[in-house]
NUMARTOR-355191 format. One record per residue (C-alpha): residue number from 1; residue in one letter; z, y, x. Coordinates in steps of 0.1 Angstrom, whole numbers, plus 5000, padded with zeros to 4 digits. Example, Ala and Ser with C-alpha at 12.3 -4.5 7.8 and 13.67 -1.06 7.14 Angstrom:
2
1,A,5078,4955,5123
2,S,5071,4989,5137
***
This chain:
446
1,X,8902,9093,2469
2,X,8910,9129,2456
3,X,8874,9129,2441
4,X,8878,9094,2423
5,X,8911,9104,2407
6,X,8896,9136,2396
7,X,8867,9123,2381
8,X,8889,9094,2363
9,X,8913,9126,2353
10,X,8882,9140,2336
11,X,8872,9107,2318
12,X,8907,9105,2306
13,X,8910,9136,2293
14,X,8880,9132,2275
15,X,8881,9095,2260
16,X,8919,9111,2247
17,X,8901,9142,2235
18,X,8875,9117,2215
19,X,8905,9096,2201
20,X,8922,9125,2189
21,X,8896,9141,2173
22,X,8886,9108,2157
23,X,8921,9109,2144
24,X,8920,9141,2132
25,X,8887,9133,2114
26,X,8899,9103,2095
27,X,8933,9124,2090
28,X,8913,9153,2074
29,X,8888,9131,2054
30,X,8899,9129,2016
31,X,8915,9089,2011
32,X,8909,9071,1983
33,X,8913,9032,1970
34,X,8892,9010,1951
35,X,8904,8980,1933
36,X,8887,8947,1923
37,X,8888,8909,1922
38,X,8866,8884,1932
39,X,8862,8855,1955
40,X,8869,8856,1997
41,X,8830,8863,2001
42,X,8827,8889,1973
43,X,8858,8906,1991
44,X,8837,8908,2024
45,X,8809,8920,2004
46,X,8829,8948,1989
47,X,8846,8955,2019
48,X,8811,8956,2038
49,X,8797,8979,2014
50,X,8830,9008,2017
51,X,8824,9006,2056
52,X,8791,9018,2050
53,X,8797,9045,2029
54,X,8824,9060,2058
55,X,8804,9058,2080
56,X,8779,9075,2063
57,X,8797,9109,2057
58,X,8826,9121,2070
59,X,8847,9137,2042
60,X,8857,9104,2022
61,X,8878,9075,2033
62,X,8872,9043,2009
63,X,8901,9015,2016
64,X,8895,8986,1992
65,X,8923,8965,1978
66,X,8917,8933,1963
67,X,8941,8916,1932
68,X,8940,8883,1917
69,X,8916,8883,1887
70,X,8943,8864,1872
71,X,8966,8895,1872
72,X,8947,8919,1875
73,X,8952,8942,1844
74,X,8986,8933,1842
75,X,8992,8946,1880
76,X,8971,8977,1877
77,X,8995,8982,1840
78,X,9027,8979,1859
79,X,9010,9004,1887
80,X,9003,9034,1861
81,X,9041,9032,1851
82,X,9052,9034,1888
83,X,9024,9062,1893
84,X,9008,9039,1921
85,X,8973,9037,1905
86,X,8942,9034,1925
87,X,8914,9063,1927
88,X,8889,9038,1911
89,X,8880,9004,1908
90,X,8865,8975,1885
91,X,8872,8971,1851
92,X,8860,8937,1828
93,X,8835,8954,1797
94,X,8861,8939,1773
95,X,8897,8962,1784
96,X,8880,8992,1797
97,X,8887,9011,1760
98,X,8918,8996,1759
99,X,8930,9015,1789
100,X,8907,9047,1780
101,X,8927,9047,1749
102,X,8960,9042,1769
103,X,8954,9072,1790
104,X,8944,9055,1823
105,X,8906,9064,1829
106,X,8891,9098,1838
107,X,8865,9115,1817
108,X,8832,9110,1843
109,X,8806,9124,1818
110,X,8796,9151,1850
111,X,8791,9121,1876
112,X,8752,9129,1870
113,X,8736,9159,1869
114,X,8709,9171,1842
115,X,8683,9165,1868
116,X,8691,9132,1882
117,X,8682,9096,1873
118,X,8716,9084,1856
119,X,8721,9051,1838
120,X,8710,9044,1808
121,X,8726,9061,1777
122,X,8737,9021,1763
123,X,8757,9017,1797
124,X,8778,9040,1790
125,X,8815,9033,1778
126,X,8830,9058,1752
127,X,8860,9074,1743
128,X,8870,9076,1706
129,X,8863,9116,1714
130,X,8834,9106,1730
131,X,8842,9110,1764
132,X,8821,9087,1784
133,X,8847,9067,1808
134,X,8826,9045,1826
135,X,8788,9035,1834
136,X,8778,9000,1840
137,X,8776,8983,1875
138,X,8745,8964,1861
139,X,8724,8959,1832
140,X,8724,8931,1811
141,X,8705,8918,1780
142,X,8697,8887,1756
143,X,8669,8873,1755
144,X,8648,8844,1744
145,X,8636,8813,1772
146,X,8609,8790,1765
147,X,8595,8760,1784
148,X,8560,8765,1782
149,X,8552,8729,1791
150,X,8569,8720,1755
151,X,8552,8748,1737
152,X,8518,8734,1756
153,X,8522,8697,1746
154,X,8529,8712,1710
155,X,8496,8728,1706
156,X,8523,8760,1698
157,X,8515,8796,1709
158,X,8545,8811,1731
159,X,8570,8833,1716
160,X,8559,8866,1717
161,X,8567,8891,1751
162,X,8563,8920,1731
163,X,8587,8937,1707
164,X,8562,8947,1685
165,X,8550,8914,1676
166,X,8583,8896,1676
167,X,8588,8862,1652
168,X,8607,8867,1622
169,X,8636,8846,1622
170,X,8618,8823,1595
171,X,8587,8820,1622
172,X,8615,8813,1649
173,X,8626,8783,1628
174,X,8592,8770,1616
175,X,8585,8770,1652
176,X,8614,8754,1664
177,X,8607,8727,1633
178,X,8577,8724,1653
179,X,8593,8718,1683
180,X,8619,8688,1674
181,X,8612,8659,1677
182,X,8630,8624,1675
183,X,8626,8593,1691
184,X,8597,8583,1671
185,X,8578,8617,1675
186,X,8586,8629,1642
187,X,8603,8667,1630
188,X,8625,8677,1607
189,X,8611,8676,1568
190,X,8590,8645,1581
191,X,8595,8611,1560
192,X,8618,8592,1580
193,X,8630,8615,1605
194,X,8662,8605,1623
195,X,8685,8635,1630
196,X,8704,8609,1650
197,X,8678,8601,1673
198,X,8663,8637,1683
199,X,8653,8633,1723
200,X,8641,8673,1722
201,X,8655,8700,1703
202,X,8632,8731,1691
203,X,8659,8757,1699
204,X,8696,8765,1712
205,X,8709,8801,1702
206,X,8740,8807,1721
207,X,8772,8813,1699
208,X,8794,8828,1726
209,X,8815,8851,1705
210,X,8800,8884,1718
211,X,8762,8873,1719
212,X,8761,8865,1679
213,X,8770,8901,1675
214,X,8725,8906,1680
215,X,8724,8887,1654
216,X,8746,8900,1631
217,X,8733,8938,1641
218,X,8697,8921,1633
219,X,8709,8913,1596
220,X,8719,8947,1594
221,X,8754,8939,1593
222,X,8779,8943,1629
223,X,8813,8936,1640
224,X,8826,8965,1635
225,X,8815,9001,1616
226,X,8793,9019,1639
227,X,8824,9039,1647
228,X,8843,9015,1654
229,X,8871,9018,1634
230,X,8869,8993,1609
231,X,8860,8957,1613
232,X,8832,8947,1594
233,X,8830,8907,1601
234,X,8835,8900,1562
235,X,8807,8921,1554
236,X,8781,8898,1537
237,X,8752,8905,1560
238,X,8774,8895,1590
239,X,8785,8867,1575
240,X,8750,8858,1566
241,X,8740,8861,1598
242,X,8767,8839,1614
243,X,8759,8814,1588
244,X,8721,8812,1596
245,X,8729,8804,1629
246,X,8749,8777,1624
247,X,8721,8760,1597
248,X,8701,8758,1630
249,X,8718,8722,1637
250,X,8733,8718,1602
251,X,8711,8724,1578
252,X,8673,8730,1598
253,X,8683,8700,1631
254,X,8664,8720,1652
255,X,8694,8728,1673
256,X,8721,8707,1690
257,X,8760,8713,1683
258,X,8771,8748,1705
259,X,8804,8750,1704
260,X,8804,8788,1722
261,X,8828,8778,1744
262,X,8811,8780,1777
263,X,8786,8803,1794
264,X,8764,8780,1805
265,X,8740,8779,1776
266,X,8707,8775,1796
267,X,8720,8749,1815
268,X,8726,8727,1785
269,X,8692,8737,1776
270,X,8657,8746,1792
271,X,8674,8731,1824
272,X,8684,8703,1804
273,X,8653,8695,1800
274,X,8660,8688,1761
275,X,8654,8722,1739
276,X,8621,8737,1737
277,X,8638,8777,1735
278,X,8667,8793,1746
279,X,8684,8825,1738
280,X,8703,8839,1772
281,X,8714,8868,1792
282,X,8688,8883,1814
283,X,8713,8868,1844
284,X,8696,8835,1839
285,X,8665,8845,1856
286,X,8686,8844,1893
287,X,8715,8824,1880
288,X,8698,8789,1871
289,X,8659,8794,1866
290,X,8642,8803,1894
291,X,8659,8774,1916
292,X,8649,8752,1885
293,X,8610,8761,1886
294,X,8612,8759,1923
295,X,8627,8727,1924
296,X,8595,8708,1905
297,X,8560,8715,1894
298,X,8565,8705,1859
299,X,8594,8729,1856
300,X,8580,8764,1839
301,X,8593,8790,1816
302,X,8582,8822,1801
303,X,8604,8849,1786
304,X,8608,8869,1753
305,X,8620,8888,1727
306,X,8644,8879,1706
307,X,8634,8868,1668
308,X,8644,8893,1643
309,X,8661,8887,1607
310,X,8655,8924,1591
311,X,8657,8948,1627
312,X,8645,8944,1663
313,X,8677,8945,1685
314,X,8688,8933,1718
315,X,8725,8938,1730
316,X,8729,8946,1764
317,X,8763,8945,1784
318,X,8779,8951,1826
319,X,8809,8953,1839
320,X,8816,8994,1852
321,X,8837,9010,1877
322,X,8858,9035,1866
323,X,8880,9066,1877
324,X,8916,9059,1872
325,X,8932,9089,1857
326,X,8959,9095,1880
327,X,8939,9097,1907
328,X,8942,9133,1927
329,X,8910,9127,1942
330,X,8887,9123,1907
331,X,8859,9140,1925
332,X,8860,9118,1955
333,X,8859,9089,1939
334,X,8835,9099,1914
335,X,8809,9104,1943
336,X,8819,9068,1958
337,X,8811,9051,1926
338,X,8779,9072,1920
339,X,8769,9061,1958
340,X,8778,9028,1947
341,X,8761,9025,1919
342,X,8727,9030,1938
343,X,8707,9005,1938
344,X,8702,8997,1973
345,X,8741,8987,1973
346,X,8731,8957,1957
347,X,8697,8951,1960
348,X,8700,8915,1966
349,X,8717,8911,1927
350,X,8685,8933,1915
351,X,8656,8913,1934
352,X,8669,8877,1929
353,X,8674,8884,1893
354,X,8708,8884,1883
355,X,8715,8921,1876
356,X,8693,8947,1863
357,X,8694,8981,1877
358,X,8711,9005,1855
359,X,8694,9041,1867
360,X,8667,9050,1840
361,X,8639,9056,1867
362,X,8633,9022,1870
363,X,8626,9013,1835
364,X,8606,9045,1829
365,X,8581,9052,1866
366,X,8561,9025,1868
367,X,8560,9026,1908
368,X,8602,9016,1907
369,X,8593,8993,1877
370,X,8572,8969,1903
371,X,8595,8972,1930
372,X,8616,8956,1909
373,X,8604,8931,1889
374,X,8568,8922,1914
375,X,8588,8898,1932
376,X,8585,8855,1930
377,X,8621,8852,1914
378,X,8608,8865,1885
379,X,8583,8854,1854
380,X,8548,8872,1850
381,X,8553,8911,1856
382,X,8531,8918,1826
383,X,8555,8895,1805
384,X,8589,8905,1823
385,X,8580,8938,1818
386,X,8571,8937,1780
387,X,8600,8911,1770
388,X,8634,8929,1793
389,X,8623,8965,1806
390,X,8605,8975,1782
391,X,8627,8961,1755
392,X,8659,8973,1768
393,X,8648,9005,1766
394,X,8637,9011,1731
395,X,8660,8980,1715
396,X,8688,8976,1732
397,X,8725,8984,1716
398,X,8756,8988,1735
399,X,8781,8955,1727
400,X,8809,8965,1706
401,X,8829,8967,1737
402,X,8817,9000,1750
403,X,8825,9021,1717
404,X,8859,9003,1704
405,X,8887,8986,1719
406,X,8906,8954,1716
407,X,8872,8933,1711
408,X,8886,8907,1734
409,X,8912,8901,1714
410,X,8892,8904,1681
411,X,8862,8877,1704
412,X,8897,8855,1714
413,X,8904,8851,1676
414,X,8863,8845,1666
415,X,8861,8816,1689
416,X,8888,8800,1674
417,X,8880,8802,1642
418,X,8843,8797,1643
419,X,8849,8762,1657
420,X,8843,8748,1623
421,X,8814,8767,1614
422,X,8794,8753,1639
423,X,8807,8716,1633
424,X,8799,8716,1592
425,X,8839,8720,1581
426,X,8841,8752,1568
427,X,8813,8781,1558
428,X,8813,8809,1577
429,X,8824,8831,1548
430,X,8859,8808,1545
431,X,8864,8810,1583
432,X,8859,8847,1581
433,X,8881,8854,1549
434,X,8904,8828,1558
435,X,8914,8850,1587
436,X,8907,8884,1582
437,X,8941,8899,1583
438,X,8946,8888,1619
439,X,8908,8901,1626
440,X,8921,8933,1616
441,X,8954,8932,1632
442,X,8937,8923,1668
443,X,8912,8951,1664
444,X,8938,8976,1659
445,X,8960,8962,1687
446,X,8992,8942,1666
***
């Protein structure tokens, strides 16, 4: 009996002993908070991946809080007046300069050392002193999707893969000229062609506000001056640009009506079964396509560069964590987000397609190249290798959003007033002019 109790004595002491110095190890351990939104299963995700990275060191303690996306930059505002920030968190590309401006993001330009694999310079996020505040989560670009089985019937070559034979924009409309057809197999410039009656379109650019910045840095024109201080949307080779794109369904018909309202461009599309070519983000490839070729035999596409109008350019874009500035902990959470950021974390996103990984070793050694991209989710690695890796790397531009602020208020205002462009009512130079004052007022924040 005296043996029994001693022995349970013993195992008491020690079981407290464990739980104290458990305690004590979580008490000691630096304590940070991350921020986000998202959906109840993203939550778990999130929260799955900061239980992992404490228990796999014991000097940080990542607790997660979730706000609606709804409210979310208005809570975290009212937060930095009360001081109650979090260490880090999510921000959306479009307000991250807004709150670099406003004092609320650390300077993480020392997250990566000069011998490490860091993301790529066009990920980064800028201050006007040229700070860098934040690296995308993922990488991003626009491209240009093709059904092959159209190009095929056509007797048409595909698009090219590679940057250095790219179509002009000239070849990209003789092409989709090609391509169109109405309902008695005739194209555009054909004697008795129906623009009323087209059953397949030759193209669909997407005019979401932020994607016809390509092709307005392709014109050689942009948004905004390449420091981002002064808008440049009534400058003539951006209006041009805009303009050209809009002739697609007014002038050319090889396009339908895109309103750029919606992001679901590809659906409406090469899914749709009714448009030959399709500019996209890279997303598409695990969003909507590969479930599309799976689903039928006769369902096929290729990938490609973008057509040009004077330079080769792709935009590329990603949300990004940042450190909040009032954090006490910048280091700590500086080495959470790095961890983060490694690919492994979210694997899943890389190999079915929807993100691309944002280190520079895998767009440079060819050995993470194919663990990337050698999978079934994806196109040809030859061609996905040519038309997205390869091409993000020596064309891609950052969007405007990760060098000034207040684009989505400027992109708010384009939507707007591009409506009638695209419908035939106005030119884009009226649209533009017409409304330049309150351009400018949104990009400096009135």
């Amino acid at each position: 009996m005296k043996k029994s109790m001693g022995i349970g004595l013993i195992l008491f002491l020690i079981c407290g002993f464990m739980v104290f110095a458990a305690g004590s190890s979580d008490k000691e351990r630096i304590q940070i908070t991350y921020s986000f939104w998202g959906t109840p299963d993203e939550a778990k995700e999130v929260q799955t991946v900061a239980d992992r990275f404490n228990r796999q060191q014991d000097r940080i303690q990542v607790t997660v809080r979730q706000i609606p996306r709804d409210t979310y930059e208005a809570t975290l505002t009212t937060m930095a007046v009360s001081g109650t920030m979090p260490d880090c968190g999510i921000l959306a590309e479009g307000v991250i300069l807004q709150f670099a401006n406003d004092g609320l993001l650390a300077d993480v330009s020392g997250m990566y050392g000069a011998n490490e694999s860091k993301p790529l310079d066009s990920l980064a996020f800028r201050s006007p002193d040229k700070k860098i505040v934040a690296y995308s989560v993922a990488n991003e670009i626009l491209l240009l999707y093709y059904n092959r089985g159209m190009f095929d019937k056509a007797g048409i070559a595909y698009p090219p893969a590679s940057a250095n034979n790219a179509w002009t924009w000239d070849q990209f409309v003789d092409a989709a000229r090609r391509l169109t057809v109405d309902s008695a197999g005739r194209n555009p410039g054909q004697a008795g062609f129906d623009r009323s009656r087209i059953v397949q379109y030759g193209a669909m650019v997407d005019t979401l506000n932020w994607q016809l910045e390509v092709w307005v840095l392709s014109n050689g024109g942009g948004f905004y001056s390449p420091d981002g201080k002064e808008v440049w949307l009534n400058r003539n080779e951006t209006i041009e640009a805009i303009q050209r794109v809009a002739d697609l369904h007014l002038v050319h018909n090889v396009a339908p009506l895109s309103p750029g309202l919606s992001d679901d461009g590809i659906q409406r599309s090469i899914i749709a079964g009714n448009v030959a070519m399709a500019t996209g983000g890279q997303w598409n490839v695990g969003t909507a396509l590969h479930t599309w070729r799976e689903s039928s035999p006769n369902n096929d596409y290729g990938v490609a560069v973008l057509p040009y109008m004077k330079e080769k350019v792709t935009i590329n874009t990603g949300g990004a964590n940042v450190v909040f500035a009032q954090s006490r902990n910048k280091a700590a959470a500086m080495e959470f987000l790095k961890w983060y950021a490694m690919e492994e974390n979210s694997w899943g996103l890389i190999e079915s397609g929807i993100w691309m990984p944002v280190l520079s070793k895998f767009y440079t050694n060819e050995a993470d190249t194919r663990k990337w991209v050698n999978n079934p989710a994806f196109p040809p690695y030859a061609e996905y290798k040519s038309a997205v890796v390869d091409y993000a790397v020596r064309y891609a531009r950052p969007t405007a959003w990760y060098y000034t602020p207040n684009t989505a208020s400027v992109n708010n205002i384009l939507s707007s007033i591009l409506g009638p462009v695209w419908t035939g009512q106005q030119t884009a130079r009226a649209a533009i002019t017409n409304n330049l004052t309150a351009l400018r007022n949104a990009h400096a924040g009135r």
